[in-house]
C-alpha positions in Angstrom: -6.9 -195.8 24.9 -10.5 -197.3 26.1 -11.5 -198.4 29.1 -11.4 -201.7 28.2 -7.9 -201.3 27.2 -6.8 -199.6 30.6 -8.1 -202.2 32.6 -6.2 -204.7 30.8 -3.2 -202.9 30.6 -3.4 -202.3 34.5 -4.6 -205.8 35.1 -0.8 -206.8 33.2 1.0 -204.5 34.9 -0.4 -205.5 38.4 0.3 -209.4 37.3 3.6 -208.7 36.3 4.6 -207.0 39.4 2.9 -209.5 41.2 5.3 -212.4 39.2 8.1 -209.4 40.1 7.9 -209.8 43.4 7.3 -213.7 44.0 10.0 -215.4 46.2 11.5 -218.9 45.1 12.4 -221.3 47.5 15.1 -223.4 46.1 14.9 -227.0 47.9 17.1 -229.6 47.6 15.8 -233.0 48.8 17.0 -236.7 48.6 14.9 -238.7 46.0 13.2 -241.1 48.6 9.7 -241.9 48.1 8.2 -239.2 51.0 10.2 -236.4 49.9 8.7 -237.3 46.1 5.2 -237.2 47.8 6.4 -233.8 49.3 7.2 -232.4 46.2 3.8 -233.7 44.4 1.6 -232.2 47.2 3.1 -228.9 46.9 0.6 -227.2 45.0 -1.2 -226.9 48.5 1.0 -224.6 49.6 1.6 -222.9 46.8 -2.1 -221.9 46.3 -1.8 -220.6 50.0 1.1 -218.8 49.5 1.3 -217.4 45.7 3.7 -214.9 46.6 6.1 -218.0 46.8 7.3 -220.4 44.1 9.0 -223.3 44.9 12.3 -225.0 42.9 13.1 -228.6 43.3 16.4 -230.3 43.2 15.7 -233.7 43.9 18.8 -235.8 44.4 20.5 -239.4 44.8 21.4 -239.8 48.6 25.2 -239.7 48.2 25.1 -237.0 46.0 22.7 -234.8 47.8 25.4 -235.0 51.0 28.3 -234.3 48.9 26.1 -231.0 47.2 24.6 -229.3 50.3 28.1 -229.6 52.2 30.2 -228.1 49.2 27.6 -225.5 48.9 26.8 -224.6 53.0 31.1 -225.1 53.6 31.3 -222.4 50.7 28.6 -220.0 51.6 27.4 -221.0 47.5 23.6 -219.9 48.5 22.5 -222.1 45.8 19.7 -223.4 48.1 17.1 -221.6 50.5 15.6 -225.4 52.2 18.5 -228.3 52.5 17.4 -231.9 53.4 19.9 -232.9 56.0 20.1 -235.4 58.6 20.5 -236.0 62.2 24.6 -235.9 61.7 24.7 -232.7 60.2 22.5 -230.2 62.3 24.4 -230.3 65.4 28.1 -229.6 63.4 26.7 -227.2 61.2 24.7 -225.4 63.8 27.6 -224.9 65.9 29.4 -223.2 62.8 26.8 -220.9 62.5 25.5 -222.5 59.0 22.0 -222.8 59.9 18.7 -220.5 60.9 17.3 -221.4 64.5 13.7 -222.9 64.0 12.6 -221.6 67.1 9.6 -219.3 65.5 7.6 -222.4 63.3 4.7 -220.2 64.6 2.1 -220.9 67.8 0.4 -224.0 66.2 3.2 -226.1 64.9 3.4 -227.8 68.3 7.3 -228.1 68.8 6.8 -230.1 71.7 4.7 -233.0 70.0 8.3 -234.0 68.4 9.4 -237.0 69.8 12.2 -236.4 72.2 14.7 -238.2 70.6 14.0 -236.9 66.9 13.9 -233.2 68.7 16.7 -233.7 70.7 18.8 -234.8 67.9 18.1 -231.6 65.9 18.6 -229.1 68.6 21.3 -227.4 70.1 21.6 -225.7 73.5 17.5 -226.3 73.3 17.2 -224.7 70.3 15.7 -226.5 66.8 17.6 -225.9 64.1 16.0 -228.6 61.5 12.6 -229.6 61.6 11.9 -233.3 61.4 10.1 -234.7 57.7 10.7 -237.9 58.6 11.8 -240.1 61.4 13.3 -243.5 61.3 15.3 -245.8 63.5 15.7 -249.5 61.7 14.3 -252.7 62.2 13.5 -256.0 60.4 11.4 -256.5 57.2 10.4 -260.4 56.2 8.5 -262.7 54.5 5.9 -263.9 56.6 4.6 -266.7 53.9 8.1 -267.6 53.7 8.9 -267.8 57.4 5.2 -269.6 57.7 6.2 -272.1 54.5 9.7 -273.1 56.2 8.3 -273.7 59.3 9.9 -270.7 60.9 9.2 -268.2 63.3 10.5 -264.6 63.7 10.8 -263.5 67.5 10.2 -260.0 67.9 13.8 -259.5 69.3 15.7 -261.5 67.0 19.5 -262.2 67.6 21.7 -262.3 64.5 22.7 -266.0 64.4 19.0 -266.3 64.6 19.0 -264.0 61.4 21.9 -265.8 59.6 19.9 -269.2 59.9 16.9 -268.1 58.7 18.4 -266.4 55.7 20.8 -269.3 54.7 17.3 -271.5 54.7 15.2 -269.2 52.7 17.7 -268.8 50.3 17.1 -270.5 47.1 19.5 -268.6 44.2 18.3 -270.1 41.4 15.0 -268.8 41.9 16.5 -265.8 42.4 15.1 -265.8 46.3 17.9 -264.3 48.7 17.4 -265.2 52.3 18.3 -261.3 52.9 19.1 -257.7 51.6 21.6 -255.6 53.5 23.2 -252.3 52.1 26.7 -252.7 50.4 26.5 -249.5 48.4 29.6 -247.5 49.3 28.7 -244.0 51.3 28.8 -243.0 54.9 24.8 -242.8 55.3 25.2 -246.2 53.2 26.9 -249.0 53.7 29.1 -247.7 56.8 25.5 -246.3 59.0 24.7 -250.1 58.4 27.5 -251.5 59.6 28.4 -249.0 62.5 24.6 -249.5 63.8 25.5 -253.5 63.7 28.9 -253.2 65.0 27.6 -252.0 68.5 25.4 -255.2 68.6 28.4 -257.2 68.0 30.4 -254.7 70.9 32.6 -252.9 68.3 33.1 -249.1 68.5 34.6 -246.3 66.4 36.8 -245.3 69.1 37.9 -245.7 71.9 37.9 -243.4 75.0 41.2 -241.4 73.7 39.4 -241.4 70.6 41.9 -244.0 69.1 40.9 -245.8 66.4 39.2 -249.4 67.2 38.7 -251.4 63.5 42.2 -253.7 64.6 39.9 -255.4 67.6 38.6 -258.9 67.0 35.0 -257.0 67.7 35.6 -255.4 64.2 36.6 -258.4 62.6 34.1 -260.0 63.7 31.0 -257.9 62.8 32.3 -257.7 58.7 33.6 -260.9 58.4 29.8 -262.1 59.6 28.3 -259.4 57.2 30.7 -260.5 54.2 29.9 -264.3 54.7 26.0 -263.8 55.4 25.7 -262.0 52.4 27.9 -264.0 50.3 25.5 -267.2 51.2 22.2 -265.1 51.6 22.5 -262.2 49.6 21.4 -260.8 46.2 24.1 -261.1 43.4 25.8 -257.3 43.2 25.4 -256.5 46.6 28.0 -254.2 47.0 26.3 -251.5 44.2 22.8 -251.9 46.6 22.0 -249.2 48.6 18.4 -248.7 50.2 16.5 -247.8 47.1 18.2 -250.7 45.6 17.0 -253.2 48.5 13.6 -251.4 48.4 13.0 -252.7 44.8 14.1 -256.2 45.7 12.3 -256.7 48.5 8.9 -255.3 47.2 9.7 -257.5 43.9 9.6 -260.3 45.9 13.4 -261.3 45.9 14.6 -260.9 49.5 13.2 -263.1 52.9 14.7 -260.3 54.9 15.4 -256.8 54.8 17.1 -254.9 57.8 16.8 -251.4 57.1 15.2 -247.8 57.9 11.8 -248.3 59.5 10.6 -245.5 57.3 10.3 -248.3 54.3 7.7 -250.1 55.9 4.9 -247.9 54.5 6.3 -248.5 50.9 6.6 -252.3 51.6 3.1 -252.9 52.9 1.6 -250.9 50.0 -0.3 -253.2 47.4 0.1 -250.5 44.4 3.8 -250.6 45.1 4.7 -253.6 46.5 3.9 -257.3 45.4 4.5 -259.0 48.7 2.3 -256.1 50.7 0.0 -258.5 52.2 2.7 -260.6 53.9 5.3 -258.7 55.6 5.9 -259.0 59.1 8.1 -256.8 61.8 10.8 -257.1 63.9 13.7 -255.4 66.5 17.0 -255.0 64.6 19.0 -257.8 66.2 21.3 -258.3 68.9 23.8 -260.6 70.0 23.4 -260.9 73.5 25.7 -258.1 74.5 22.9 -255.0 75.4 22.6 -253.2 72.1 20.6 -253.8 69.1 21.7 -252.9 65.4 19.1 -250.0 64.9 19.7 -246.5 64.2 18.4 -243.2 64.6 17.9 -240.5 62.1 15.6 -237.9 60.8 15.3 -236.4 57.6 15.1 -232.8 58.4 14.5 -229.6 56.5 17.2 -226.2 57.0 17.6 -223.7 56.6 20.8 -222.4 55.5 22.8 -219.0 56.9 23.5 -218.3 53.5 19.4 -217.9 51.9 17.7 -214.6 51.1 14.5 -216.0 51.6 14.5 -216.8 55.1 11.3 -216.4 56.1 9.5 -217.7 53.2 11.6 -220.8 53.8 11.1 -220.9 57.3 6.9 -220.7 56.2 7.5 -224.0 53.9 9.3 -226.0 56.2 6.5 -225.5 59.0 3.9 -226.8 56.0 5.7 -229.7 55.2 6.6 -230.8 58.8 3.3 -229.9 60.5 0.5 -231.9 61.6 -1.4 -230.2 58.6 0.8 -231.8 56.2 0.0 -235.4 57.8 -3.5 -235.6 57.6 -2.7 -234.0 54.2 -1.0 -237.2 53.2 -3.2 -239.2 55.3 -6.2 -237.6 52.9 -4.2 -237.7 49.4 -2.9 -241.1 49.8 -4.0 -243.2 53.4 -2.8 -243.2 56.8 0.1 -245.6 56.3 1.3 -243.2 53.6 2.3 -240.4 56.1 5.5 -239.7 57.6 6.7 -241.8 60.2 8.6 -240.8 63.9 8.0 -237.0 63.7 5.0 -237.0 66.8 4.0 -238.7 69.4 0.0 -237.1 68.3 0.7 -239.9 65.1 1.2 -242.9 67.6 -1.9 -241.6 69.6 -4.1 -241.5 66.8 -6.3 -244.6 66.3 -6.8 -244.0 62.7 -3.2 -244.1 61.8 -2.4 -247.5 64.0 -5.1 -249.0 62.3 -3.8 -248.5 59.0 0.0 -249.0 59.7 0.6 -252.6 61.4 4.1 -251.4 61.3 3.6 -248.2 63.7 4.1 -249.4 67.1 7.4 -251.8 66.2 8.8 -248.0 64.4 8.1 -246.4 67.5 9.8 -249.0 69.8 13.1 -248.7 67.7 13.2 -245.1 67.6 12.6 -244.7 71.5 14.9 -247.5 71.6 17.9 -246.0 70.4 20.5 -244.3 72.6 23.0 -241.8 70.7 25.2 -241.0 74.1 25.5 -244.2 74.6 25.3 -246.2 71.5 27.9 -249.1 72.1 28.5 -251.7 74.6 32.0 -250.2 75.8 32.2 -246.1 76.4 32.5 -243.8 73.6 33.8 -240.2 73.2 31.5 -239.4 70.9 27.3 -238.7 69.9 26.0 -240.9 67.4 24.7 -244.3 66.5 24.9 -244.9 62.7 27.4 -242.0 62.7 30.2 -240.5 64.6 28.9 -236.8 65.6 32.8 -235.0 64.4 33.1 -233.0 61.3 36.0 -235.5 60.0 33.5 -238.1 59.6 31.5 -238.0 56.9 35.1 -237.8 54.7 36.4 -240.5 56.9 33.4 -243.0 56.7 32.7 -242.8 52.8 36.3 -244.2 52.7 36.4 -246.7 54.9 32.6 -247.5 53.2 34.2 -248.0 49.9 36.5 -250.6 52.3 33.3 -252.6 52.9 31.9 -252.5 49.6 35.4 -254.4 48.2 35.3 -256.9 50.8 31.5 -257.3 50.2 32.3 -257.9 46.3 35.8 -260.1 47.1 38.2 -257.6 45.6 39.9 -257.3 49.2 39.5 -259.3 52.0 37.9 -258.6 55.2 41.8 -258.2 57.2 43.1 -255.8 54.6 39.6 -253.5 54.5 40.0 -253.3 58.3 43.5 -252.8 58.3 43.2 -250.3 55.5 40.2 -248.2 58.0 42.5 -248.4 60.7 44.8 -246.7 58.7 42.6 -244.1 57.4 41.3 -243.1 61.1 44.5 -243.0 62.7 45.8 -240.2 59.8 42.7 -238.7 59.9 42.2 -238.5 63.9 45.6 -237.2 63.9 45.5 -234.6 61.4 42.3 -232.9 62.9 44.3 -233.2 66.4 42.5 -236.1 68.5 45.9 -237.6 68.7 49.2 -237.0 69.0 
């Protein structure tokens, strides 16, 4: 063999070995519009870390939940990164599911999280999910609608102010709905929606005995105002419309109002996305008077799960993707009001990004906002605003969401859904022992 030869024979060999001994990070992520930017500016990471390929699974909401709980409940080890949410980390932590974050290495700045996105990720002071996103909700409108009706938003609207304005900016025939709420079916769907607007209204979950509450007039109240309001106000089909659903009708130009995760107000306000861009404005999720407003609090978090082989390469990613790096990343690649909302406080000191993103101050004021020990009017037993913080919930709330989406579409009325989730908590609450 010549030289020549040898040398590419060896330079093979050492390029297969190399291949050989690449890791692959499989991550499974919902199919929201950051996460699809986190997967198409991944090829800067993977050209500072070639020793690690990276394997996307990018899912549907609802069936990203029901995937990474079969597969962490079952030890599958079908994924190294999970996207999970602020309802997750503290159950699965406590059942030794997850890695502890608490190495991210000396620059990622743990304490630049915002205390109540850290908080809700962290148990006994430990991280076990770092924050990709942050999010509380608030209102999205129509400011040259508002403007051509002669109507102004407050910046802490109450919901009968809400329900007028949306029964006067509807027009049906030109397909204009006065509003776009979530009727899709799921527990991070329809039923986060209306949990986070029950406690504006004073409804709860439970009560202090952890007895279930959807038989008070509080109850009643809050869906038969939902059902009605989006019956008058609403897009036909409601009940199949989750948020990717309202995203599309709002940035089409079809709804006055949207109430939903603060996180859409980057894809809203952007002109090569959205055809209404240059007139949205922002507002507090309502109230009714009673002390609590109808926003929630969430992140979007990456994990870690016990069962992974790559640990550590995964552990690498997940600091990349969640770092300040990554943001001015984004902030490079696509503009300032691209990146990732409610992770740092650095983002809401930096004059660059407040500039960009008229929506930044009114996201950080509804995250800071929300209280998840305290998250209704009356005492709870329980952690949670959008969600109850008990493993029986995520199984109990996509029922009693399916509930809400037939009363939403008339093929049960509001009495017999709530009667029907009273049902369903009560046998659920006293199968997993809460009651007797």
């Amino acid at each position: 063999m010549g030289i020549r030869s040898l040398s590419l024979a060896v330079g093979a060999l050492l390029a297969t070995t190399a291949l050989a001994s690449a890791e692959t990070l499989t991550i499974a992520t919902v199919n929201n519009g950051d996460m699809i930017r986190m997967q198409k500016l991944s090829d800067a990471f993977t050209s500072e870390h070639p020793d690690i390929d990276l394997e996307w699974v990018v899912l549907e909401e609802n069936v990203l939940r029901q995937r990474v709980t079969t597969d962490i409940a079952t030890k599958g080890g079908q994924y190294d990164i999970m996207t999970i949410g602020t309802y997750e980390v503290p159950i699965w932590a406590n059942q030794d599911w997850l890695v502890a974050l608490d190495d991210l290495g000396d620059d990622y700045d743990v304490e630049d999280l915002l205390p109540p996105i850290r908080e809700g990720l962290s148990v006994d002071g430990t991280l076990y999910a770092a924050p990709f996103y942050g999010e509380s909700s608030m209102v999205m409108y129509r400011t040259d609608l508002f403007d051509e009706a002669g109507i102004e938003m407050p910046d802490a609207p109450t919901w009968s102010f809400i329900a007028d304005a949306a029964r006067q900016l509807t027009d049906k025939e030109n397909e204009q709905f006065g509003i776009c709420l979530r009727g899709k079916a799921g527990w991070g769907e329809n039923a986060a929606f209306l949990t986070a607007t029950a406690n504006s209204f004073g409804a709860r979950w439970f009560d202090m005995d952890w007895q279930p509450q959807f038989d008070s007039p509080e109850w009643k109240e809050t869906l038969q105002f939902y059902v009605d309001l989006m019956n008058d106000a609403g897009p036909p089909g409601a009940s199949s419309n989750g948020f990717n659903e309202n995203l599309a009708l709002f940035q089409s130009g079809k709804c006055a109002m949207w109430i939903d995760a603060t996180v859409a107000a980057s894809f809203v306000t952007d002109p090569d996305e959205s055809t209404v861009a240059d007139s949205v404005g922002f507002a507090l999720a309502p109230d009714t008077g009673k002390g609590k407003r109808g926003n929630w609090l969430w992140a979007w978090s990456l994990a870690v799960p016990a069962g992974s082989q790559n640990v550590d390469a995964a552990k690498t990613f997940i600091a990349w993707a969640t770092s300040k790096d990554y943001l001015a990343l984004v902030a490079e690649n696509e503009g300032w009001a691209s990146v990732p909302p409610g992770t740092r406080t650095s983002l809401y000191e930096n004059e660059d990004y407040l500039k960009a993103a008229p929506f930044a101050q009114m996201t950080l004021d509804s995250i800071m906002s929300a209280d998840p020990k305290n998250p209704a009017v009356e005492p709870v037993p329980y952690v949670g605003v959008q969600f109850v913080a008990i493993p029986e919930f995520q199984g109990l709330a996509t029922a009693i969401g399916q509930q809400f989406s037939a009363a939403l579409a008339g093929t049960t009325s509001v009495d017999q859904a709530l009667t029907t989730a009273q049902q369903l908590s009560e046998r659920e609450m006293r199968r997993g022992g809460y009651l007797n």
